[in-house]
N, C-alpha and C positions, 0 to 999 in steps of 0.2 A: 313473836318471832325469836328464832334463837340468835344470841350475842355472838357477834361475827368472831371469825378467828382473825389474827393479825399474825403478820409476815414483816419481817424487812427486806428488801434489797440490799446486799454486799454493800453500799454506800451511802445507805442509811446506817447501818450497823458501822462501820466505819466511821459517821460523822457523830455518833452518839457515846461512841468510845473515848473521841477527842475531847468532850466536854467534862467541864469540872462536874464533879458529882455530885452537888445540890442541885446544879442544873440541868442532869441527867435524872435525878431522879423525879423532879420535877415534870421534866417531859414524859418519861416511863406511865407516870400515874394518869397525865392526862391524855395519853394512848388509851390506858386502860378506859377512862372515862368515855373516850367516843367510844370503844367497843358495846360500850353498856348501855349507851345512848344514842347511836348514831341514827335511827329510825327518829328521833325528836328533832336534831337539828336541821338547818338548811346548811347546805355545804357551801362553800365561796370557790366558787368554779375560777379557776386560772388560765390563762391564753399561753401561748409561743409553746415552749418546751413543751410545758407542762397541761396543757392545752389539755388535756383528760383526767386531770387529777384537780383536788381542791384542798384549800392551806387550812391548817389549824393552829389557833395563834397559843403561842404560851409565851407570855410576858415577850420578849423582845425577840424572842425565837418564834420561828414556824416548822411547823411540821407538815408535808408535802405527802400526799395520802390517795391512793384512789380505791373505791369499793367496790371488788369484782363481783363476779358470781357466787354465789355460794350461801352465803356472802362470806369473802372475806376480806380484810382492809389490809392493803398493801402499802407501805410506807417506802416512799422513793428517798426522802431526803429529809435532814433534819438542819438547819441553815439558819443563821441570825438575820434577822429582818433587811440588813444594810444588803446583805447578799442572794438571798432566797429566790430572787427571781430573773438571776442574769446568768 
């Protein structure tokens, strides 16, 4: 199956901007990684909000993600653990 494309939403790009750049690049790469892998993983399905999308951890941050059609993986949010889900 071909490696999905990835998208951000205006506030994911926004919240990925805010961050110090080791921690940005950090998250970037493991974007890249679910794009390459995401047919391997199991996804961690989320309720309320976000109730159709599923979180991918990177270190103390999450990344906030749901897989359309196509496939491509759209990133809603980029959020530190303490705040990711309120």
């Amino acid at each position: 199956m071909p490696t999905p494309d990835v998208e951000f939403d205006l506030a994911a790009v926004n919240d990925v901007r805010g961050l110090p750049a080791e921690v940005r690049v950090r998250i970037v790469r493991r974007i890249e990684w679910l794009a390459e892998h995401w047919e391997d993983i199991r996804p961690e399905p989320l309720s309320g909000t976000y109730r159709r999308c599923s979180k991918l951890r990177v270190g103390d941050w999450r990344v906030i993600y749901h897989v359309d059609e196509g496939p491509t993986i759209v990133v809603w949010a980029v959020r530190h653990r303490s705040e990711a889900y309120r």
